[in-house]
PDB file of N, CA, C and O in Angstrom:
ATOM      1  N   UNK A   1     -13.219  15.023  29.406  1.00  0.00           N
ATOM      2  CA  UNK A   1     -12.189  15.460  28.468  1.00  0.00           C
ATOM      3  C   UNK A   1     -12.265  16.970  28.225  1.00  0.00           C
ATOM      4  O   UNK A   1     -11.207  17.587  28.101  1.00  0.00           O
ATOM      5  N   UNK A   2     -13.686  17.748  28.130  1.00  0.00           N
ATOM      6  CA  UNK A   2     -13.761  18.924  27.748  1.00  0.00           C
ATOM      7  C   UNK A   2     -12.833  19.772  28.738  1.00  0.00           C
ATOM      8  O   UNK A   2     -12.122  20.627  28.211  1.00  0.00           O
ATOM      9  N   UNK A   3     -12.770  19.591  30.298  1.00  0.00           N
ATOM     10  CA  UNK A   3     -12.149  20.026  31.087  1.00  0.00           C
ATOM     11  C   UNK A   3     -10.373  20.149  30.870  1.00  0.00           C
ATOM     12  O   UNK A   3      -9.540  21.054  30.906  1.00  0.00           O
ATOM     13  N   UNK A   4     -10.381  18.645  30.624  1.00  0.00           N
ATOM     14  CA  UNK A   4      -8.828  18.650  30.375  1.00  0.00           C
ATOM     15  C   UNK A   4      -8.222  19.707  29.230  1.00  0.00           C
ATOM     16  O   UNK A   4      -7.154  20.320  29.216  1.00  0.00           O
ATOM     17  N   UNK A   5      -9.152  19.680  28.429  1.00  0.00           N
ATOM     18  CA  UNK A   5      -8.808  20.182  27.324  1.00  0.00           C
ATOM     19  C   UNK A   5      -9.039  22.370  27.372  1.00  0.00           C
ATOM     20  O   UNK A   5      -8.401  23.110  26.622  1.00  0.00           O
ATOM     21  N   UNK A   6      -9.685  22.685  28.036  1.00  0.00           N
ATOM     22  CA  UNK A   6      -9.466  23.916  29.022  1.00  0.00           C
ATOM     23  C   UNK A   6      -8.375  24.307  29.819  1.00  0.00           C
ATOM     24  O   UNK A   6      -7.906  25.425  30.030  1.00  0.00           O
ATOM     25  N   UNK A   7      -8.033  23.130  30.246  1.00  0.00           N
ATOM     26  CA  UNK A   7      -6.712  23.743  30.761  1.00  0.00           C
ATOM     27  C   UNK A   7      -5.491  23.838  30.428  1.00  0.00           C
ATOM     28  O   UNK A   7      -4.631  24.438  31.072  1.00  0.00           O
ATOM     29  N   UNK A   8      -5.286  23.050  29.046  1.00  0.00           N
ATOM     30  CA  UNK A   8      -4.427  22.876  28.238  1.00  0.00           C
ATOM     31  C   UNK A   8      -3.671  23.776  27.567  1.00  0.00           C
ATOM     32  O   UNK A   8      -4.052  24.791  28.149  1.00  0.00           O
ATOM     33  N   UNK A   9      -2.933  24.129  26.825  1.00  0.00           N
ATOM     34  CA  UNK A   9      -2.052  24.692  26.302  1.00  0.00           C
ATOM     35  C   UNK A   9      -2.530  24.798  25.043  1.00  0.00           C
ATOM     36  O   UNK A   9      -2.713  23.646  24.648  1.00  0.00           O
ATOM     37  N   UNK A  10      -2.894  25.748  24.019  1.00  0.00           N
ATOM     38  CA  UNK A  10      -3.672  25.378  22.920  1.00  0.00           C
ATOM     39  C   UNK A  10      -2.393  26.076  21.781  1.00  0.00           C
ATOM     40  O   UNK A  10      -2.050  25.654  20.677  1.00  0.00           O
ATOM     41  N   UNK A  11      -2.044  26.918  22.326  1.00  0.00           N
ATOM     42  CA  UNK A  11      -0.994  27.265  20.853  1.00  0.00           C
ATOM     43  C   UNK A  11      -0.783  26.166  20.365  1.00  0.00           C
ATOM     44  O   UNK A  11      -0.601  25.238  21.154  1.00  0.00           O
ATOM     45  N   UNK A  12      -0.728  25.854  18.658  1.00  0.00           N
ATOM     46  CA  UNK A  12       0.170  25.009  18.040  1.00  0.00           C
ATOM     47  C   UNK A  12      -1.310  23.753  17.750  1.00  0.00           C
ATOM     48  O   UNK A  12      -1.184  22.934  16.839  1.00  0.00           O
ATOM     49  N   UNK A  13      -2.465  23.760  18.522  1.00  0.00           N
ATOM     50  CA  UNK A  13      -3.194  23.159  18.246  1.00  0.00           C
ATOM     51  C   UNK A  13      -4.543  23.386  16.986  1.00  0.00           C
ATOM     52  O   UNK A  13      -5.158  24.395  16.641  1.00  0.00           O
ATOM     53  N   UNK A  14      -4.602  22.286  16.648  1.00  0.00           N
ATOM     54  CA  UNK A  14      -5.736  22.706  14.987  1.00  0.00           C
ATOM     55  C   UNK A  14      -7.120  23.139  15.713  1.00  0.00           C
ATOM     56  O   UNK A  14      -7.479  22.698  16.805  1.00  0.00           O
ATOM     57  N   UNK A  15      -7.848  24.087  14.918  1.00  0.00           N
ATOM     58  CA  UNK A  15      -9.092  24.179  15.049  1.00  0.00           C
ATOM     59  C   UNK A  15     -10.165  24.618  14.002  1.00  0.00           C
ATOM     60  O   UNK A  15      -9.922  24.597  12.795  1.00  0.00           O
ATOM     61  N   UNK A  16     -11.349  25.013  14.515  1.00  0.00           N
ATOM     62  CA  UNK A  16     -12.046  25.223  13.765  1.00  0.00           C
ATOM     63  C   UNK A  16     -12.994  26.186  14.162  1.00  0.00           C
ATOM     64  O   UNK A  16     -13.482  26.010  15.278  1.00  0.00           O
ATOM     65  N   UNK A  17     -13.431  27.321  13.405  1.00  0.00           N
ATOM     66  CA  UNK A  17     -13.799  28.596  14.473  1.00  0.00           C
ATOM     67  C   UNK A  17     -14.693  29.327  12.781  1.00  0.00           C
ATOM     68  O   UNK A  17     -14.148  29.895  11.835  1.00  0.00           O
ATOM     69  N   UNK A  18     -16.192  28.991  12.990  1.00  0.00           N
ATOM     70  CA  UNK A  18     -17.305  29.931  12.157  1.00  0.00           C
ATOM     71  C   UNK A  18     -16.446  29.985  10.861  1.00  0.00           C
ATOM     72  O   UNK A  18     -15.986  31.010  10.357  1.00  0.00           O
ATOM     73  N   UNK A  19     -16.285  28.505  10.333  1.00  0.00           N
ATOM     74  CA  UNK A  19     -16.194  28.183   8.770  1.00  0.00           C
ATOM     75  C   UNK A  19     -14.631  28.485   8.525  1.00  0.00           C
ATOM     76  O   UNK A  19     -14.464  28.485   7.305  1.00  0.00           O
ATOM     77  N   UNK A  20     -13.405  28.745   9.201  1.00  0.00           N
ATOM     78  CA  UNK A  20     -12.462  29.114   9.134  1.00  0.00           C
ATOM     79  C   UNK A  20     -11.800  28.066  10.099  1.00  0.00           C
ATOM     80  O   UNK A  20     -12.201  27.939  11.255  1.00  0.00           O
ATOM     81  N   UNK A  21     -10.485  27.115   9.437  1.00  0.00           N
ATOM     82  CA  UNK A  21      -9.920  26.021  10.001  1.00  0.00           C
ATOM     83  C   UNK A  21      -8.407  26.832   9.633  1.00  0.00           C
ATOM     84  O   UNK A  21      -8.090  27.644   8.764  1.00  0.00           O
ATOM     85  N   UNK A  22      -7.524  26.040  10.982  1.00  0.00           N
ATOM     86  CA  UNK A  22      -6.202  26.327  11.291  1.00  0.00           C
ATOM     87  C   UNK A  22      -5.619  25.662  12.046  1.00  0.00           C
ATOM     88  O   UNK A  22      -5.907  24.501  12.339  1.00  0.00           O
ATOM     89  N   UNK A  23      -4.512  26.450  12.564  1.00  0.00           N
ATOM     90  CA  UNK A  23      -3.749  26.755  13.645  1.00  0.00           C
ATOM     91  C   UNK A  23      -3.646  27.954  14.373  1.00  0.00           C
ATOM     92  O   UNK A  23      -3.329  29.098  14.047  1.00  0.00           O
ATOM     93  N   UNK A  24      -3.968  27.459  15.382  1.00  0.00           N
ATOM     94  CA  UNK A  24      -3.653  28.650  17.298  1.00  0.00           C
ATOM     95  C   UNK A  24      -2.090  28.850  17.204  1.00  0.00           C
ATOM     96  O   UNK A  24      -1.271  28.035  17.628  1.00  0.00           O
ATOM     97  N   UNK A  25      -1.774  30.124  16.549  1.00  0.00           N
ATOM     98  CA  UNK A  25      -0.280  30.789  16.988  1.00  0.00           C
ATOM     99  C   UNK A  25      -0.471  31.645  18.220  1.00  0.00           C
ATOM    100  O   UNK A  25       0.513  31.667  18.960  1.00  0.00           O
ATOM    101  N   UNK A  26      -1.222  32.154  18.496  1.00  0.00           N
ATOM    102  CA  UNK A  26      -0.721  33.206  19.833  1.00  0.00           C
ATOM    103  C   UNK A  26      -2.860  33.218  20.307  1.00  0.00           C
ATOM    104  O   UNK A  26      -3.905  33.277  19.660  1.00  0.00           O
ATOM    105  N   UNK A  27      -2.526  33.139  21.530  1.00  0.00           N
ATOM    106  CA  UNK A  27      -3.716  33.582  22.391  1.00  0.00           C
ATOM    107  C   UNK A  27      -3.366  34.631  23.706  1.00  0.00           C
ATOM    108  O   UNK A  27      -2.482  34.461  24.546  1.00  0.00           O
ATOM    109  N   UNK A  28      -4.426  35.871  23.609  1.00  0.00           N
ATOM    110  CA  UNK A  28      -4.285  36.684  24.674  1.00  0.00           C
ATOM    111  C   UNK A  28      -5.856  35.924  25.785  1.00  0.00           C
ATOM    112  O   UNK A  28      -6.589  34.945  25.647  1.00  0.00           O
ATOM    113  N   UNK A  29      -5.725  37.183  26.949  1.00  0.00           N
ATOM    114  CA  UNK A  29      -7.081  37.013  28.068  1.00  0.00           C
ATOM    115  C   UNK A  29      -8.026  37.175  27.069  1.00  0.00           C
ATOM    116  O   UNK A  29      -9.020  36.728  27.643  1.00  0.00           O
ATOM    117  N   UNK A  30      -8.399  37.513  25.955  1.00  0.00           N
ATOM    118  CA  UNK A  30      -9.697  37.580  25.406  1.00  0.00           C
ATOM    119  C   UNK A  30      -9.762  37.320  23.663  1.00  0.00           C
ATOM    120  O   UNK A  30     -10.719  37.559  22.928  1.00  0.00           O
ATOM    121  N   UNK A  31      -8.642  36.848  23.348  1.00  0.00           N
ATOM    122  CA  UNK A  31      -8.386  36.779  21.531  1.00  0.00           C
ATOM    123  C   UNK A  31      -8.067  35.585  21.144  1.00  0.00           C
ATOM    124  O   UNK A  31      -7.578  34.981  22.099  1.00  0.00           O
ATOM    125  N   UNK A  32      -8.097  35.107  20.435  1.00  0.00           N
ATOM    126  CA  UNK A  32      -7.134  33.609  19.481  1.00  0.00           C
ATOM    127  C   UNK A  32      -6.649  33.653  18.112  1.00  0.00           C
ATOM    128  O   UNK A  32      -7.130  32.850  17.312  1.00  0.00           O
ATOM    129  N   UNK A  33      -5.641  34.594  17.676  1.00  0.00           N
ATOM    130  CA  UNK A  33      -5.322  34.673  16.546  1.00  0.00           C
ATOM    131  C   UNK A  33      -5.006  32.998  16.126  1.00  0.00           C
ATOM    132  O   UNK A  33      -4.461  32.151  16.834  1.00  0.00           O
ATOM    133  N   UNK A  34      -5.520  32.855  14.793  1.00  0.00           N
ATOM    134  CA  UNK A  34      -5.186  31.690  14.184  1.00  0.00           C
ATOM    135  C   UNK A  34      -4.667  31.898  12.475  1.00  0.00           C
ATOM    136  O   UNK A  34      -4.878  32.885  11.771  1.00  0.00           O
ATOM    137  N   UNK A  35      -3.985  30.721  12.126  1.00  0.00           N
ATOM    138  CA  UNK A  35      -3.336  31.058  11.094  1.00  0.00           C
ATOM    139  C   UNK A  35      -4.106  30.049   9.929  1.00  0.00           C
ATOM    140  O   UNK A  35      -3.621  28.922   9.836  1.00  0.00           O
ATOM    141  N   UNK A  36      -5.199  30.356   9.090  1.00  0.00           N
ATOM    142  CA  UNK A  36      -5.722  29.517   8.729  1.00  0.00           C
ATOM    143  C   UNK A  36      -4.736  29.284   7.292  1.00  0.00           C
ATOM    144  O   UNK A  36      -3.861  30.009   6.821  1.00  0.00           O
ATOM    145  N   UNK A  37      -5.383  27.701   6.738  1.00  0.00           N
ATOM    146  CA  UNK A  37      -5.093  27.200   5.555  1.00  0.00           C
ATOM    147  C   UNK A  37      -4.618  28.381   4.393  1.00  0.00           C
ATOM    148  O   UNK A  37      -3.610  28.313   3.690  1.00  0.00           O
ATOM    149  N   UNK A  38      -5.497  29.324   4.400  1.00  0.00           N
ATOM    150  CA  UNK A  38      -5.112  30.094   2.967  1.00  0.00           C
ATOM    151  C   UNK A  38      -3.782  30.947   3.642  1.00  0.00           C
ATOM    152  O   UNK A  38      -3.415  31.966   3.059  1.00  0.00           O
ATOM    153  N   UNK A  39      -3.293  30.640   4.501  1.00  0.00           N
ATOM    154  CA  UNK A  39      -2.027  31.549   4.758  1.00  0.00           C
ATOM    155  C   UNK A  39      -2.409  32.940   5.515  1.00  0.00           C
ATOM    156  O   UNK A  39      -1.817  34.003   5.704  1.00  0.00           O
ATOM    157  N   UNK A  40      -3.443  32.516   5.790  1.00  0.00           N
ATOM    158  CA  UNK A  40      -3.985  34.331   6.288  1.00  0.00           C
ATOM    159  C   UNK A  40      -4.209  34.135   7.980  1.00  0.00           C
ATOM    160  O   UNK A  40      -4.594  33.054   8.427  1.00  0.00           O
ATOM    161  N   UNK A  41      -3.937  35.239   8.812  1.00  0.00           N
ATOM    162  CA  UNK A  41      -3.773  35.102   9.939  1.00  0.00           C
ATOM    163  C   UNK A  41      -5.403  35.554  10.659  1.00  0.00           C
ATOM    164  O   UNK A  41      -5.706  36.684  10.276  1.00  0.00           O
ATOM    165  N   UNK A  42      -6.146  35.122  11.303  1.00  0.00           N
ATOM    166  CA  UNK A  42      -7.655  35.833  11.533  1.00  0.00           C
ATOM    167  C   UNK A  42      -7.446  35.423  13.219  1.00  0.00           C
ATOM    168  O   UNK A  42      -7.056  34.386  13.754  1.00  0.00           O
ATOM    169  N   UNK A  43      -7.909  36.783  13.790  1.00  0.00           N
ATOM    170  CA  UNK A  43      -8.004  37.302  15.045  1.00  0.00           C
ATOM    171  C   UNK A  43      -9.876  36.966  15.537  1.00  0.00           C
ATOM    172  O   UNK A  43     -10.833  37.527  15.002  1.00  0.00           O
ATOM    173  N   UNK A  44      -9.958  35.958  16.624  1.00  0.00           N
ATOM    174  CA  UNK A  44     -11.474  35.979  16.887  1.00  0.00           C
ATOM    175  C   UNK A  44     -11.285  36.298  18.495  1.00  0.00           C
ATOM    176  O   UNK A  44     -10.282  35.989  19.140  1.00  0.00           O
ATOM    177  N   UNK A  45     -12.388  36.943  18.989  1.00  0.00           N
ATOM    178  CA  UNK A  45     -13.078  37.153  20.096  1.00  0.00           C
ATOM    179  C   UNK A  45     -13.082  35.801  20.710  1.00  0.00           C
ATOM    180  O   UNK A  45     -13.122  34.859  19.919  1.00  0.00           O
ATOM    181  N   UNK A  46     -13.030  35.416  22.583  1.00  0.00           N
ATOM    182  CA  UNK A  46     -13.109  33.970  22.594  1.00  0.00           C
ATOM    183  C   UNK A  46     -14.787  34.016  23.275  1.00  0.00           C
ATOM    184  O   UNK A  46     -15.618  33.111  23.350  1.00  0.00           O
ATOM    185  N   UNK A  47     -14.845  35.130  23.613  1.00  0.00           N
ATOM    186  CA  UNK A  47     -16.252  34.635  23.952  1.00  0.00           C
ATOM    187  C   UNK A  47     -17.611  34.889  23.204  1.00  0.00           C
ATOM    188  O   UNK A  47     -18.763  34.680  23.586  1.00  0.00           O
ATOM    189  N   UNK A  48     -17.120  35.412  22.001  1.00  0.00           N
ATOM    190  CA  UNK A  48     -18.334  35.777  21.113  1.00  0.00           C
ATOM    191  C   UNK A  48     -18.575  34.099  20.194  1.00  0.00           C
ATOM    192  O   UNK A  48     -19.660  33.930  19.638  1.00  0.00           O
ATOM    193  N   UNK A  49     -17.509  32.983  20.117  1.00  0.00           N
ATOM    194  CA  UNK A  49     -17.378  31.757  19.510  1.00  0.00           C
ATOM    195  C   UNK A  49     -17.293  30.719  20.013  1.00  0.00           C
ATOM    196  O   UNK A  49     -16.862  30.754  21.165  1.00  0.00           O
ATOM    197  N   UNK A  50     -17.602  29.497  19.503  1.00  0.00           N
ATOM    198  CA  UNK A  50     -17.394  28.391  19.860  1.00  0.00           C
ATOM    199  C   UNK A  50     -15.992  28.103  19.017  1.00  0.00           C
ATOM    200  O   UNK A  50     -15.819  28.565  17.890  1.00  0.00           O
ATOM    201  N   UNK A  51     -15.083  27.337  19.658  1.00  0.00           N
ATOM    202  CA  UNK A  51     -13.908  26.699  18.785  1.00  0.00           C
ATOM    203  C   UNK A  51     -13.774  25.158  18.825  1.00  0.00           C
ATOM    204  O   UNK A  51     -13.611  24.818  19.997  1.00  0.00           O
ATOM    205  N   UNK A  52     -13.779  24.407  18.227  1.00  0.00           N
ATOM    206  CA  UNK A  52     -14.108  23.138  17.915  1.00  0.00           C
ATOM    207  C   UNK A  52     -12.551  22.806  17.588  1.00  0.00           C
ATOM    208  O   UNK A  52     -11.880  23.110  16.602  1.00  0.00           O
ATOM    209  N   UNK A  53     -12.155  21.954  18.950  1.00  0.00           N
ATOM    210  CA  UNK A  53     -10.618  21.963  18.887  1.00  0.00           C
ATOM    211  C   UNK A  53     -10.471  20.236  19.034  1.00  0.00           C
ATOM    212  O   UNK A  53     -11.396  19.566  19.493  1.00  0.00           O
ATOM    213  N   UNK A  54      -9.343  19.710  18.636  1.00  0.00           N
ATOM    214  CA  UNK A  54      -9.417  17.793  18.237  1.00  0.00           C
ATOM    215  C   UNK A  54     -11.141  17.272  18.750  1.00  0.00           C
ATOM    216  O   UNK A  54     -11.579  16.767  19.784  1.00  0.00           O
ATOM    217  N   UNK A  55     -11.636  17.605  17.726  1.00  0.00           N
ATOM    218  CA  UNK A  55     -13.229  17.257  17.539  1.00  0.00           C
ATOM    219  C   UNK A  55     -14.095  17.739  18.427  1.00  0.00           C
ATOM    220  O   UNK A  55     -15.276  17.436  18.257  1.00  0.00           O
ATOM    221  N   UNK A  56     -13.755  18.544  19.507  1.00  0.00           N
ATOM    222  CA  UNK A  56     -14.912  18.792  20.572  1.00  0.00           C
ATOM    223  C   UNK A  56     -15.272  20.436  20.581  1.00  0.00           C
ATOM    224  O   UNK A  56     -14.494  21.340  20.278  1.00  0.00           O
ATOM    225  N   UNK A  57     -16.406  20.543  20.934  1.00  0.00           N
ATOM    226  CA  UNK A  57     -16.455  22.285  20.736  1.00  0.00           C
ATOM    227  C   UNK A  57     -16.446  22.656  22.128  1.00  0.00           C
ATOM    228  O   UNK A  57     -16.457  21.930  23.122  1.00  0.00           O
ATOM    229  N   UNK A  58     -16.425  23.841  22.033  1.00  0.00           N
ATOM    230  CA  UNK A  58     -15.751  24.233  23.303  1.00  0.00           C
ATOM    231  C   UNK A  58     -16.018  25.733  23.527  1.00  0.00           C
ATOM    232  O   UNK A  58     -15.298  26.564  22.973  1.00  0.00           O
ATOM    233  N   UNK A  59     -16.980  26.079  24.281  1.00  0.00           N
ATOM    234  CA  UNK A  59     -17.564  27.871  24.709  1.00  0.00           C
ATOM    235  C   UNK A  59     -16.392  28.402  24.567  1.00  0.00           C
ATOM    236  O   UNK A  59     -15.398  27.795  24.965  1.00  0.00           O
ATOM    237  N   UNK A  60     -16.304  29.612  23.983  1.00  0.00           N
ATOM    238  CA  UNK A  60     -15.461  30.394  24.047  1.00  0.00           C
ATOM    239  C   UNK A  60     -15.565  31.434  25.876  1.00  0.00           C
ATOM    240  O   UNK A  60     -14.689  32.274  26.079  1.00  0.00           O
ATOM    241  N   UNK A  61     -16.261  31.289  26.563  1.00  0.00           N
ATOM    242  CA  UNK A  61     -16.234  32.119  27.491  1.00  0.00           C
ATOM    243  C   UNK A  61     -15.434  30.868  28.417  1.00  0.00           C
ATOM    244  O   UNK A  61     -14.736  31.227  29.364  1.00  0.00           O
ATOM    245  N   UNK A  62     -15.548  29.647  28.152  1.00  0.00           N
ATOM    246  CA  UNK A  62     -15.225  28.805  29.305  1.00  0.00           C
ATOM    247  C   UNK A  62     -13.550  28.574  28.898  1.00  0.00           C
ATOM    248  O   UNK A  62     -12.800  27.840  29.542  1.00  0.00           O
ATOM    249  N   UNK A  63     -13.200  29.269  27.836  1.00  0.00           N
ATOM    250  CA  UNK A  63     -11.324  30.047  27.356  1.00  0.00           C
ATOM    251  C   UNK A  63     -11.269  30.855  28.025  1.00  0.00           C
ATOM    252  O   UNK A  63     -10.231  30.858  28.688  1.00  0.00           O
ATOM    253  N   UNK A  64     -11.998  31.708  28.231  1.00  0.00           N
ATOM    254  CA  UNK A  64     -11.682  33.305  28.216  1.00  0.00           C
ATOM    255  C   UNK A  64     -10.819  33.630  29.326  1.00  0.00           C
ATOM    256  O   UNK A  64     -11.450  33.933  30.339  1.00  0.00           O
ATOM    257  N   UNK A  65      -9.537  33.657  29.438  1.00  0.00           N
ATOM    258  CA  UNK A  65      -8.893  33.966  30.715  1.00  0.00           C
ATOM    259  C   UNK A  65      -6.920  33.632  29.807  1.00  0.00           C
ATOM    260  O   UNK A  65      -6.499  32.949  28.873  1.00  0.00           O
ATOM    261  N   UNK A  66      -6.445  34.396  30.610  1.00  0.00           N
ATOM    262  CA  UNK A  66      -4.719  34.508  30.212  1.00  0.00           C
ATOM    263  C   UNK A  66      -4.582  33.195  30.293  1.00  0.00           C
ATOM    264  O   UNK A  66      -5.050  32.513  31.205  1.00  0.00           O
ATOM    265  N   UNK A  67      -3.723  32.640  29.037  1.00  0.00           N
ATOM    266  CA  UNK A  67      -3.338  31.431  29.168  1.00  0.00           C
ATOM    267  C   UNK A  67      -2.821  30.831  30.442  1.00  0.00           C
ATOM    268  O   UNK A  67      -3.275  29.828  30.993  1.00  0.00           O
ATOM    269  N   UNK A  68      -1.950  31.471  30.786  1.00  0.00           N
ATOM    270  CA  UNK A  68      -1.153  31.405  32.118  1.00  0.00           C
ATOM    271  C   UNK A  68      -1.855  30.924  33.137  1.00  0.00           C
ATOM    272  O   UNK A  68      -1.583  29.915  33.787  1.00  0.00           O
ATOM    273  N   UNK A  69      -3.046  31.870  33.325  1.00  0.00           N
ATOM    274  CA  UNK A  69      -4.058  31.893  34.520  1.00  0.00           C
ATOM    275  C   UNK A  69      -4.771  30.731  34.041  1.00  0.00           C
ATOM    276  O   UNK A  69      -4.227  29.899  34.768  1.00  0.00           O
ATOM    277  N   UNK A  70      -5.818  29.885  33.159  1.00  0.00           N
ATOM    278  CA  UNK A  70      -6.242  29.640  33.211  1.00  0.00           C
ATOM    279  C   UNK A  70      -5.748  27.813  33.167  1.00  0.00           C
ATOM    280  O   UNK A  70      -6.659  27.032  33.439  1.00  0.00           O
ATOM    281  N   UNK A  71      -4.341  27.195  32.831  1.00  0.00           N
ATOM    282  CA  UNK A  71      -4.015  26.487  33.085  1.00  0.00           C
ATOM    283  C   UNK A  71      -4.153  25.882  34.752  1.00  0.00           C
ATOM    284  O   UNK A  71      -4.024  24.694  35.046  1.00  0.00           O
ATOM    285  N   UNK A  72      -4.457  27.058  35.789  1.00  0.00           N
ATOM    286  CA  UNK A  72      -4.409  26.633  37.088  1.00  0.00           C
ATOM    287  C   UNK A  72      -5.866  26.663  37.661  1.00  0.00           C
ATOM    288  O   UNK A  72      -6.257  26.266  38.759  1.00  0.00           O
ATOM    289  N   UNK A  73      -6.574  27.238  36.631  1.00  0.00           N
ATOM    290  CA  UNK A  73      -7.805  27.649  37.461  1.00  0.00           C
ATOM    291  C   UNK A  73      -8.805  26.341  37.109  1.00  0.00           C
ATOM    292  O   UNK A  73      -9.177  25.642  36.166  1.00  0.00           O
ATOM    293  N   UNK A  74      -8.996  26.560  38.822  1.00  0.00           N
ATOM    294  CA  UNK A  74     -10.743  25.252  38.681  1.00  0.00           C
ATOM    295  C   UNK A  74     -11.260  25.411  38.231  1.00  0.00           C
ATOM    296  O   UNK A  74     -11.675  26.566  38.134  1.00  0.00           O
ATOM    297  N   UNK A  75     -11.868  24.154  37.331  1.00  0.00           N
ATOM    298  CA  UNK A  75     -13.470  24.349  36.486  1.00  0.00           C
ATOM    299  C   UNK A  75     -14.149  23.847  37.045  1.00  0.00           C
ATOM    300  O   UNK A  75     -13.868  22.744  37.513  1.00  0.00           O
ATOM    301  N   UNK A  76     -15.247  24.385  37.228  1.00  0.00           N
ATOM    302  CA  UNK A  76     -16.607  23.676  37.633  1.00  0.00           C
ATOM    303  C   UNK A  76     -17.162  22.616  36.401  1.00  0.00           C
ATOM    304  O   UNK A  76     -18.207  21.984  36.555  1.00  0.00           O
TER     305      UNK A  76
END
């Protein structure tokens, strides 16, 4: 599942990222702005975090790539 979930499309999906829960509005090759609960928008690094997305956590380096690109790319 962790795989599937890498290649996925994450805008619009809930998460959870170093005590701060939301929503994924926009992801670049290396960022995940999210829009948490208090209405406030917070910008994280993807490979300095883990993001714990529909219950599973998930390396931020094994994100790290343009959405675009990384929908096609093999995971090991």
């Amino acid at each position: 599942m962790r795989k599937e979930l890498c290649r996925q499309e994450l805008i619009g999906k809930a998460v959870e990222v170093s005590g701060f829960s939301g929503k994924i509005i926009d992801e670049t090759k290396h960022m995940i702005t999210i829009q948490c609960s208090d209405r406030k928008t917070r910008k994280f690094i993807k490979k300095n975090h883990t993001f714990k997305i529909n219950g599973e956590e998930i390396q931020g380096t094994k994100i790290n790539a343009r959405p675009e690109e990384r929908v096609k790319k093999k995971l090991r």
